[in-house]
Residue frames as a rotation matrix with the C-alpha (Angstrom) as fourth column:
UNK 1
-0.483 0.039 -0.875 10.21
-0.858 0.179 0.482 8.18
0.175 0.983 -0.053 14.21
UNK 2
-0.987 0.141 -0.081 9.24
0.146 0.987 -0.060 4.83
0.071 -0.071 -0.995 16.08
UNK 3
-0.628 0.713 -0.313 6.27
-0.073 -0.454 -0.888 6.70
-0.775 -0.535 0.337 17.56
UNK 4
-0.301 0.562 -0.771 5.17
-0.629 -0.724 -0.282 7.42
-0.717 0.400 0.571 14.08
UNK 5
-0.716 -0.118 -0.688 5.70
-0.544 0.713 0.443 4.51
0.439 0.691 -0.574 12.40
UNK 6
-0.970 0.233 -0.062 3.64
0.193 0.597 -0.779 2.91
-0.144 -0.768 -0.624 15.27
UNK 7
-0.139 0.900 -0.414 0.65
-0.411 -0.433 -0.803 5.40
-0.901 0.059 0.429 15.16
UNK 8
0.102 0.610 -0.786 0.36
-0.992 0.000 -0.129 4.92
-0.079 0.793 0.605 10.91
UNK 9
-0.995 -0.028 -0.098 0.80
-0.010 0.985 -0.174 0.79
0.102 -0.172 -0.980 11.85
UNK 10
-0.688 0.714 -0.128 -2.16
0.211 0.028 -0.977 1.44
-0.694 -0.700 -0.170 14.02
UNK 11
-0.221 0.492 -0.842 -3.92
-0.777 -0.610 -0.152 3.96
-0.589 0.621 0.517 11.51
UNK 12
-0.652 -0.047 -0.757 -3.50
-0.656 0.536 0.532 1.40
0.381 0.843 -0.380 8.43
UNK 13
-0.802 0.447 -0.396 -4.62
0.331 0.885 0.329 -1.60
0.497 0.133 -0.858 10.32
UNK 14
-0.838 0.540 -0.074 -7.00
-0.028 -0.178 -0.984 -0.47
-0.545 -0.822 0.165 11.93
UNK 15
-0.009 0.274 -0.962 -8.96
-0.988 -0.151 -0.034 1.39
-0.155 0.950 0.272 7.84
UNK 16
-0.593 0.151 -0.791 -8.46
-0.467 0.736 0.490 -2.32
0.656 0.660 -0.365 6.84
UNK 17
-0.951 0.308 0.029 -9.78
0.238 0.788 -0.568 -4.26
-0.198 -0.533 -0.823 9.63
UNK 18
-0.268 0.946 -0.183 -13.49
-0.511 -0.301 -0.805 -1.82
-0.817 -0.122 0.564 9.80
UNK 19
-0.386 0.102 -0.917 -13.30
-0.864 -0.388 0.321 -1.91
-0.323 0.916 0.238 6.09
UNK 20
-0.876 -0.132 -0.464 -13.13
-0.214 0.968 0.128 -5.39
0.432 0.211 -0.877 5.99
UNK 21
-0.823 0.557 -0.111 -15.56
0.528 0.678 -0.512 -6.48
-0.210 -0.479 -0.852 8.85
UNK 22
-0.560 0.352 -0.750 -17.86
-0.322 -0.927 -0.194 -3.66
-0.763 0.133 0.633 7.58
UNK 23
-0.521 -0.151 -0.840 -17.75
-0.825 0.340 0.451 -5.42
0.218 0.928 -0.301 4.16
UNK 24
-0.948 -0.062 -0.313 -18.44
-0.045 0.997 -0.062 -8.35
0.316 -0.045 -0.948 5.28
UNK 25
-0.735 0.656 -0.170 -21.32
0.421 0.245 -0.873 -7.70
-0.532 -0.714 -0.456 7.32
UNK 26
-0.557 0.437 -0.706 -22.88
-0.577 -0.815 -0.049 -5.25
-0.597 0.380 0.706 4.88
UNK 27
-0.579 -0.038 -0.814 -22.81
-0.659 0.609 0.441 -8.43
0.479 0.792 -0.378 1.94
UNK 28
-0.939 0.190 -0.288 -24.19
0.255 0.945 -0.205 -10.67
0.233 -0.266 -0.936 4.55
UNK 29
-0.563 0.628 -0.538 -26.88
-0.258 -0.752 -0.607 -8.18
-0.785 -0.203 0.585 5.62
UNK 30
-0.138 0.447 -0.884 -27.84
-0.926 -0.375 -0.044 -7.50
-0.351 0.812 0.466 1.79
UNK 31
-0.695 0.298 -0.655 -28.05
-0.143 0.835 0.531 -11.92
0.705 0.463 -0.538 1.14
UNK 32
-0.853 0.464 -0.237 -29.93
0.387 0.260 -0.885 -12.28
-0.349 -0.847 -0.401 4.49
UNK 33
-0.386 0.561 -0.732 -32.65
-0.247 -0.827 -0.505 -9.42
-0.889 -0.014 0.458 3.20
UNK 34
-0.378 0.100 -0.920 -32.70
-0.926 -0.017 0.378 -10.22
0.022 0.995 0.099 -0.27
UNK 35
-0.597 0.095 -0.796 -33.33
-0.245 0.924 0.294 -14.44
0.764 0.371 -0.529 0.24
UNK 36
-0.952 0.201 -0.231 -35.17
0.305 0.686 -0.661 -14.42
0.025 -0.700 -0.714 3.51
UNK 37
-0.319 0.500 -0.805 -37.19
0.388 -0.706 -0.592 -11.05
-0.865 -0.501 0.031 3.13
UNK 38
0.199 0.317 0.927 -37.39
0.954 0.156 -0.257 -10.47
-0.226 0.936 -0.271 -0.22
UNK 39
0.945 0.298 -0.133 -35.25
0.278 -0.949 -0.149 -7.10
-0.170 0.104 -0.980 0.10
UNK 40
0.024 -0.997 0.067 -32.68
0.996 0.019 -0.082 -5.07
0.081 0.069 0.994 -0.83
UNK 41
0.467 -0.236 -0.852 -31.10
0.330 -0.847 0.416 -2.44
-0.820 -0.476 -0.318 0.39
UNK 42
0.942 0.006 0.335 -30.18
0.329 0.174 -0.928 -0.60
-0.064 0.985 0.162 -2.85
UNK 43
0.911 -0.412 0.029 -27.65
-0.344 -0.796 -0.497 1.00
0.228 0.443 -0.867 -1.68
UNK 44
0.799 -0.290 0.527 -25.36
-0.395 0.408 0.823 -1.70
-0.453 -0.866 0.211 -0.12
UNK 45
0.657 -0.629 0.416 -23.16
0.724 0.680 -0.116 -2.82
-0.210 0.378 0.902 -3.25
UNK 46
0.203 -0.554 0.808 -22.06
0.627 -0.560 -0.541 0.16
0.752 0.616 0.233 -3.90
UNK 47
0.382 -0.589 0.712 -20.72
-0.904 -0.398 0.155 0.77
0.192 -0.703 -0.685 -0.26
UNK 48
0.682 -0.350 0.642 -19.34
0.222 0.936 0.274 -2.60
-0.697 -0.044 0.716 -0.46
UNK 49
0.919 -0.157 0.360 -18.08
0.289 -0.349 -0.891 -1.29
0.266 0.924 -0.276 -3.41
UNK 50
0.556 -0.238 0.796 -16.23
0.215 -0.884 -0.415 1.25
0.803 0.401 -0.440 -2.49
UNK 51
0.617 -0.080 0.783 -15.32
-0.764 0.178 0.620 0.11
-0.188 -0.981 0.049 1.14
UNK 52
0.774 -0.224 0.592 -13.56
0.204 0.974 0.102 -2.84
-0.600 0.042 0.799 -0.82
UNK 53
0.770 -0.462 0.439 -11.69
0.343 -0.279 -0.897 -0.42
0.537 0.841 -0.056 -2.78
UNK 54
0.711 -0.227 0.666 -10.31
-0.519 -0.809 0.277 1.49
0.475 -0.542 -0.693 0.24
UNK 55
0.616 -0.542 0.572 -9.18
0.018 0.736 0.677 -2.03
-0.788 -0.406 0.463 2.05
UNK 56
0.799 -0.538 0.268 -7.32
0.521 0.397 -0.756 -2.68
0.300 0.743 0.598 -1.36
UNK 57
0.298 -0.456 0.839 -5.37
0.157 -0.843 -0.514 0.33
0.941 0.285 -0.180 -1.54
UNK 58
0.496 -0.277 0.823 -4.59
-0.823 -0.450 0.345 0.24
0.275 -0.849 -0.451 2.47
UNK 59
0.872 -0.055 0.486 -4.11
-0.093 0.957 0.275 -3.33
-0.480 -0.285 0.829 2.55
UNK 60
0.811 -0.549 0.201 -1.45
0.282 0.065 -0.957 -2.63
0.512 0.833 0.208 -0.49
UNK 61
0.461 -0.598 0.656 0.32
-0.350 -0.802 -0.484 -0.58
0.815 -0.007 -0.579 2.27
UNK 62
0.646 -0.111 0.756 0.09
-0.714 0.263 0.649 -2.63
-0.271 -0.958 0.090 4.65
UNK 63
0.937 -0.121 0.327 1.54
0.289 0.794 -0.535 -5.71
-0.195 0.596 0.779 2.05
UNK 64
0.496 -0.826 0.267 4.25
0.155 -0.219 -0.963 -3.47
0.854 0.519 0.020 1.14
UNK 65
0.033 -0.603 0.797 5.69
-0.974 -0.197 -0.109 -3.15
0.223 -0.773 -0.594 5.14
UNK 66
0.625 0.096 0.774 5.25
-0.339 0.927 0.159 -6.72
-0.703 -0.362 0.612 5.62
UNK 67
-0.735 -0.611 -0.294 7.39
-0.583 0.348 0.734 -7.45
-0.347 0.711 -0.612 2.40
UNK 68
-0.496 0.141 0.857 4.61
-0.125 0.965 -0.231 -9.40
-0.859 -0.222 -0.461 1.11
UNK 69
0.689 0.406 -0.601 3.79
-0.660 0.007 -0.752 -8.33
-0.301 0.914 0.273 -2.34
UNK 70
0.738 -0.032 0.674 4.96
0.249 0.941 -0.228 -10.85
-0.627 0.336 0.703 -4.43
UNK 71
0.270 -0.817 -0.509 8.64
-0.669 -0.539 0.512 -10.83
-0.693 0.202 -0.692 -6.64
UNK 72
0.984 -0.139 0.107 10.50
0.175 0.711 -0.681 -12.03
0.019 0.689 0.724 -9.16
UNK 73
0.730 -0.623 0.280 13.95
-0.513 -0.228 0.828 -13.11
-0.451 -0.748 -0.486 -7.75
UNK 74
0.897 -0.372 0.239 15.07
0.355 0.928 0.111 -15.87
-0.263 -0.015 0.965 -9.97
UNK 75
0.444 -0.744 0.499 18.18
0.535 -0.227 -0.814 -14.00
0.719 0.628 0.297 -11.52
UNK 76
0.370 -0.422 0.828 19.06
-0.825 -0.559 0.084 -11.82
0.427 -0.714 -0.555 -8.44
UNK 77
0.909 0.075 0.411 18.88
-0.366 0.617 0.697 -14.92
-0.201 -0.783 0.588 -6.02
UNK 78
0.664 -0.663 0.345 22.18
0.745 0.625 -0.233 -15.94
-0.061 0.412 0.909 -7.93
UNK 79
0.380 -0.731 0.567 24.26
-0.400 -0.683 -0.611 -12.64
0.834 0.006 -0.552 -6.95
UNK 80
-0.253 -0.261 -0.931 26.30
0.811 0.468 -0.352 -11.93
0.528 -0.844 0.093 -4.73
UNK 81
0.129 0.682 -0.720 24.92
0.937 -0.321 -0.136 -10.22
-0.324 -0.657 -0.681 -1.19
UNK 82
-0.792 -0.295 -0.535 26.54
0.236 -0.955 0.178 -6.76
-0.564 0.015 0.826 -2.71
UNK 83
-0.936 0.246 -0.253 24.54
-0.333 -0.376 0.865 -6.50
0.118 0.893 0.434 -5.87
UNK 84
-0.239 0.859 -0.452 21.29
0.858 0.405 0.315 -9.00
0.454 -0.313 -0.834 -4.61
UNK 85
-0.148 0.421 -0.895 21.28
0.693 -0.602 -0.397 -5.38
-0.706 -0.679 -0.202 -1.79
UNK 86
-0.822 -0.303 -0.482 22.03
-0.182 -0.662 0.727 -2.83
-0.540 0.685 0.489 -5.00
UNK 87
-0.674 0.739 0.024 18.87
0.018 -0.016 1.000 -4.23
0.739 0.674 -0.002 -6.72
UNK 88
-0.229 0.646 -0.728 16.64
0.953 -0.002 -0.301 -4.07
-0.196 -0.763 -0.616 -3.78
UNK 89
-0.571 -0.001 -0.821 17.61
0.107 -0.992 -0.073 -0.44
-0.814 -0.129 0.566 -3.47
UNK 90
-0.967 -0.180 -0.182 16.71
-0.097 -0.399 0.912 -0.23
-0.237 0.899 0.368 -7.28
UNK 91
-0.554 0.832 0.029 13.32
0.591 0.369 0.718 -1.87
0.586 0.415 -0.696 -6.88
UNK 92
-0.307 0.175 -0.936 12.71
0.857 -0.377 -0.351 0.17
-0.414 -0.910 -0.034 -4.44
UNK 93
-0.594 -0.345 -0.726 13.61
-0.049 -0.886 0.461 3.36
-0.803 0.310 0.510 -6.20
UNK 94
-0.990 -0.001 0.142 11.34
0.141 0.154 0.978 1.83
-0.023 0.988 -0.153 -8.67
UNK 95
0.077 0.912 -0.404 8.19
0.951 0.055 0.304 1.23
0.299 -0.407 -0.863 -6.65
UNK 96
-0.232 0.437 -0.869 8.22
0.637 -0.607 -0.475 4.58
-0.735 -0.664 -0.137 -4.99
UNK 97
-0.921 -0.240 -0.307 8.15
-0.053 -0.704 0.708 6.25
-0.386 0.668 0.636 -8.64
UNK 98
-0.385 0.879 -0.279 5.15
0.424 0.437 0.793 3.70
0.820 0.188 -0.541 -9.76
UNK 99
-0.493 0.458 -0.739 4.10
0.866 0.177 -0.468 5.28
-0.083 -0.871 -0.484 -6.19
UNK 100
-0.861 -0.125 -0.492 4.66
-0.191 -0.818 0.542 8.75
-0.471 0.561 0.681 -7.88
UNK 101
-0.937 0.269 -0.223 2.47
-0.192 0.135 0.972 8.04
0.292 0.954 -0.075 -10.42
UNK 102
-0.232 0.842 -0.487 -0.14
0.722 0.484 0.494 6.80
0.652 -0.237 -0.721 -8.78
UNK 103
-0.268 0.066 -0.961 -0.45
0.766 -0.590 -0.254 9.46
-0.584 -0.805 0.107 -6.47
UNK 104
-0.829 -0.038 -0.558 -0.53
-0.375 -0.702 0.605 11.96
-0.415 0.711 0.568 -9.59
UNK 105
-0.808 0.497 -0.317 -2.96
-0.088 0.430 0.898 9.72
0.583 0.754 -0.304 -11.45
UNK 106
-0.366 0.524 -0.769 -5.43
0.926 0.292 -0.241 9.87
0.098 -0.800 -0.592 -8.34
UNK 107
-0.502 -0.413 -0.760 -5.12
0.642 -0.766 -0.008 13.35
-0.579 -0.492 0.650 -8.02
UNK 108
-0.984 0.083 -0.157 -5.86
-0.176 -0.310 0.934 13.90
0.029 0.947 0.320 -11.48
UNK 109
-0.604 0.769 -0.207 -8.86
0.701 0.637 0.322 11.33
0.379 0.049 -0.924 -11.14
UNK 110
-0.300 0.307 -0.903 -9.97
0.894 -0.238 -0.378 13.57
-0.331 -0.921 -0.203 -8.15
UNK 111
-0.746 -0.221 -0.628 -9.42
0.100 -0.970 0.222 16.90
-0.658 0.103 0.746 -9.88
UNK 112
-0.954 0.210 -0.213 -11.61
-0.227 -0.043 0.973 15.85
0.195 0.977 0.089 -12.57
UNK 113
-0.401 0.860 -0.317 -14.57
0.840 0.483 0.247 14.17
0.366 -0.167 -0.916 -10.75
UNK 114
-0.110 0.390 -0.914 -14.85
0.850 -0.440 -0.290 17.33
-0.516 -0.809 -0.283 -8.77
UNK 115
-0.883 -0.212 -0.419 -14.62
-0.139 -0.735 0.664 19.35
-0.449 0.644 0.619 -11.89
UNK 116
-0.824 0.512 -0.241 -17.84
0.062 0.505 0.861 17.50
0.563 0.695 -0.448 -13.35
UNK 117
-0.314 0.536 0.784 -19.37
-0.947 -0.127 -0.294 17.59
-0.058 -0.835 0.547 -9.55
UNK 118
-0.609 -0.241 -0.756 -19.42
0.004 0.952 -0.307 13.27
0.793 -0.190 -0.579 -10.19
UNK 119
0.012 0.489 0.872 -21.89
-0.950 0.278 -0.143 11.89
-0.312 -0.827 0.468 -7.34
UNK 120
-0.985 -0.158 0.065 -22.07
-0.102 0.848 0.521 8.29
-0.137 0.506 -0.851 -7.01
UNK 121
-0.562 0.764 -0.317 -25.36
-0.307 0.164 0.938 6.58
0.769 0.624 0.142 -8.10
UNK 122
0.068 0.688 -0.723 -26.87
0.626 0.535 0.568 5.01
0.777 -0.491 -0.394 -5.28
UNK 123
-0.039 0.231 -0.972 -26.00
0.999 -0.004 -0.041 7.36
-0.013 -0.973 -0.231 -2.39
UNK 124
0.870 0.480 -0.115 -25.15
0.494 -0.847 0.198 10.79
-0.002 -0.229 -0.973 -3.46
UNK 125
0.607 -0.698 -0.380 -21.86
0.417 -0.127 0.900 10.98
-0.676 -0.705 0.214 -2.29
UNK 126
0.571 -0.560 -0.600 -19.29
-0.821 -0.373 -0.432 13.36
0.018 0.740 -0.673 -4.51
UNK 127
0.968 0.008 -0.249 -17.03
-0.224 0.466 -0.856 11.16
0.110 0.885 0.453 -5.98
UNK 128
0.012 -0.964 0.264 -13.87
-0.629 -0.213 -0.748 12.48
0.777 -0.157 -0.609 -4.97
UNK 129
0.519 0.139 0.843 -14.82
-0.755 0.537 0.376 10.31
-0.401 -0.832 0.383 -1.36
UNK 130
0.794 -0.217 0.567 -14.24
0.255 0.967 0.013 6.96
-0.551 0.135 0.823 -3.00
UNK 131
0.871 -0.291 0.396 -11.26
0.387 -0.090 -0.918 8.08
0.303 0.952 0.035 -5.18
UNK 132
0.763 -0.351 0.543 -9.59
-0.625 -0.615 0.481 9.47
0.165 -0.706 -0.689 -2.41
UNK 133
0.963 0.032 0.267 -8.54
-0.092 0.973 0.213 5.84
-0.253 -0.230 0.940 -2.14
UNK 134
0.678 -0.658 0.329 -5.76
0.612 0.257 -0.748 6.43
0.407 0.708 0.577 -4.83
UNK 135
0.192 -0.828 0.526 -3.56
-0.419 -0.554 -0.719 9.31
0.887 -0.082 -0.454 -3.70
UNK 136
0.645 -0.091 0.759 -3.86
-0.764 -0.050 0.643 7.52
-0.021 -0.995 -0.102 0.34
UNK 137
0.742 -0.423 0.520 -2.86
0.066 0.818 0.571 4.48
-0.667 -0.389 0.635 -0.47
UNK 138
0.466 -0.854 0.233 -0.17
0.355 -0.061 -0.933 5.79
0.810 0.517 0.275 -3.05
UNK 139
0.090 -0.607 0.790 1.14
-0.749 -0.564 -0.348 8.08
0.656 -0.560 -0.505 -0.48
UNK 140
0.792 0.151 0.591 0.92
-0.530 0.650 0.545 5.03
-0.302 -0.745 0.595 2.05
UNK 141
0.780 -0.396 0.485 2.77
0.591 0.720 -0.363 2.78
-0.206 0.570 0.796 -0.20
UNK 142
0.471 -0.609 0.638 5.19
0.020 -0.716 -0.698 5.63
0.882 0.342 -0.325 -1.00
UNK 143
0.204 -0.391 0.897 6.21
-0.953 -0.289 0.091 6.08
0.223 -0.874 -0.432 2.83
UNK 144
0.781 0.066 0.622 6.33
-0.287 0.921 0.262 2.25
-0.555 -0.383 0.738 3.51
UNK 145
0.828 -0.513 0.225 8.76
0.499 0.491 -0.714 1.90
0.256 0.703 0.663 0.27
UNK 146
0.467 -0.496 0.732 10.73
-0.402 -0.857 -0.323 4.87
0.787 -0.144 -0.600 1.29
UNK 147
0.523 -0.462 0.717 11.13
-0.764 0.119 0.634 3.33
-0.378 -0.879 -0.290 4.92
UNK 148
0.763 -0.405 0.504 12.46
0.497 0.866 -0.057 -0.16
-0.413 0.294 0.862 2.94
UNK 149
0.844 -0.424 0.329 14.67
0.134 -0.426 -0.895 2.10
0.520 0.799 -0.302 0.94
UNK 150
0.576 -0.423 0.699 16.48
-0.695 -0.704 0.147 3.92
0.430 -0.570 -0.700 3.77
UNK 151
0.683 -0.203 0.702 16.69
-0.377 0.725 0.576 0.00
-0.626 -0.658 0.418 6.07
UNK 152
0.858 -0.485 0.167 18.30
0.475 0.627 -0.618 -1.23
0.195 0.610 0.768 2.43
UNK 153
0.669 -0.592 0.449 20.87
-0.276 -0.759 -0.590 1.94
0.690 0.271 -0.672 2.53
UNK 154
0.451 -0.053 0.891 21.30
-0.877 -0.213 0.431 1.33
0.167 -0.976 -0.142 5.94
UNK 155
0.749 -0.013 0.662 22.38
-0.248 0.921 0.299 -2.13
-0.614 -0.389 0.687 5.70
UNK 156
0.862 -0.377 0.338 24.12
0.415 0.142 -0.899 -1.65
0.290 0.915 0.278 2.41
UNK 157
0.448 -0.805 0.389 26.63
-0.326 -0.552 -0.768 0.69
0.833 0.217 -0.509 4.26
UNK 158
0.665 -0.200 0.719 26.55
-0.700 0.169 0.694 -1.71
-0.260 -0.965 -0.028 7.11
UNK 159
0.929 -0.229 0.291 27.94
0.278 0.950 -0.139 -4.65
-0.245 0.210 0.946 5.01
UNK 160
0.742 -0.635 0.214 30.24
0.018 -0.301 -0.954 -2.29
0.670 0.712 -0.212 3.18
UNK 161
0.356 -0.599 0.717 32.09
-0.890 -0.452 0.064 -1.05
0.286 -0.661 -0.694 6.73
UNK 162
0.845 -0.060 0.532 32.20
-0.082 0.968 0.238 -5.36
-0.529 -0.244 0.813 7.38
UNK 163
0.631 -0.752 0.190 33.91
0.527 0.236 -0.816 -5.97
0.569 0.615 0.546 4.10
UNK 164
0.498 -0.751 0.433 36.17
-0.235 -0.598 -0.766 -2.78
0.835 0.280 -0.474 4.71
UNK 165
0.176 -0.719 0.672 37.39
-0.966 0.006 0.258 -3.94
-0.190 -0.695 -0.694 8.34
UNK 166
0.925 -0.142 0.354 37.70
0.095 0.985 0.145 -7.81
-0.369 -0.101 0.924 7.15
UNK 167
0.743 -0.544 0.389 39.79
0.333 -0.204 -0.921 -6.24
0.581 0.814 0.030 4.03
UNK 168
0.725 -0.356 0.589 41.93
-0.485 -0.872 0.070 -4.51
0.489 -0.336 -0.805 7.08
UNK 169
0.492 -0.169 0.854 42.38
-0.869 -0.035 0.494 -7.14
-0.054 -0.985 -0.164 8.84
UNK 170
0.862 0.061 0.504 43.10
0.325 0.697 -0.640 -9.25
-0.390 0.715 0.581 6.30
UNK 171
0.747 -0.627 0.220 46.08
0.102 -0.219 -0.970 -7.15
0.657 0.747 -0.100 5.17
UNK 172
0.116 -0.710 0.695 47.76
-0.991 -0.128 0.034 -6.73
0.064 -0.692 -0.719 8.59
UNK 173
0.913 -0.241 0.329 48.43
0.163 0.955 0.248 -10.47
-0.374 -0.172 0.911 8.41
């Protein structure tokens, strides 16, 4: 399991880094041409485009193993550690559904562009390519919540076995 977790570490950061420095150069390319040369490459915004969508949507997965999407804690932060772990689980259990969904709602997207035969405008490319984005980085974001889920479970029945031997030891006094 470590193995794998390792490889789609690798996999993820890798899709964002290209994407990114890809991105970056492409835009800088297409101002260089356009203000020095008086060209443009027509087709550069709309792989910039679409090369910025992908990072999103991998980056999202990557955000969501790092713990670093953003929360709203103020009312938990005032439990106690049982129920503060009992909503985790629950947001969890929430996010991987909203992962659900997305994944379906991609799919759909996908099913439909390729039903129409959908090319983009500037290069050609079927549609389904850039759209592809949605079901990867649901399913990314799905496996990444899933592993938080399991570490919460995992911890939730570590605390519980704590309490229960304090509660033991606490009564043989």
């Amino acid at each position: 399991m470590k193995k794998v977790n390792k490889l789609l570490n690798y996999i993820e950061e890798y899709i964002a880094v290209t994407t990114l420095i890809f991105t970056s150069l492409l835009v800088f390319a297409q101002v260089v041409l356009r203000y020095l040369f008086n060209y443009s490459l027509h087709w550069s915004e709309e792989v910039a485009r679409y090369l910025i969508i992908w990072f999103i949507f991998i980056g999202s997965s990557i955000a969501v193993r790092e713990k670093a999407h953003a929360t709203v804690d103020a009312l938990v932060i005032i439990l106690p550690n049982l129920m503060k772990k009992f909503f985790a689980i629950l947001a969890n259990v929430i996010a991987m559904v909203f992962c659900i969904v997305i994944i379906l709602s991609g799919c759909k997207s996908i099913l439909n562009v390729m039903q129409y035969g959908s090319v983009t405008p500037s290069l050609g490319m079927p549609m389904y390519i850039p759209y592809l984005a949605i079901p990867v980085g649901g399913t990314l974001m799905l496996i990444r919540f899933f592993q938080i889920f399991l570490d919460e479970i995992r911890n939730l029945r570590a605390d519980k076995a704590t309490i229960s031997n304090s509660h033991e030891e606490m009564t043989k006094l």
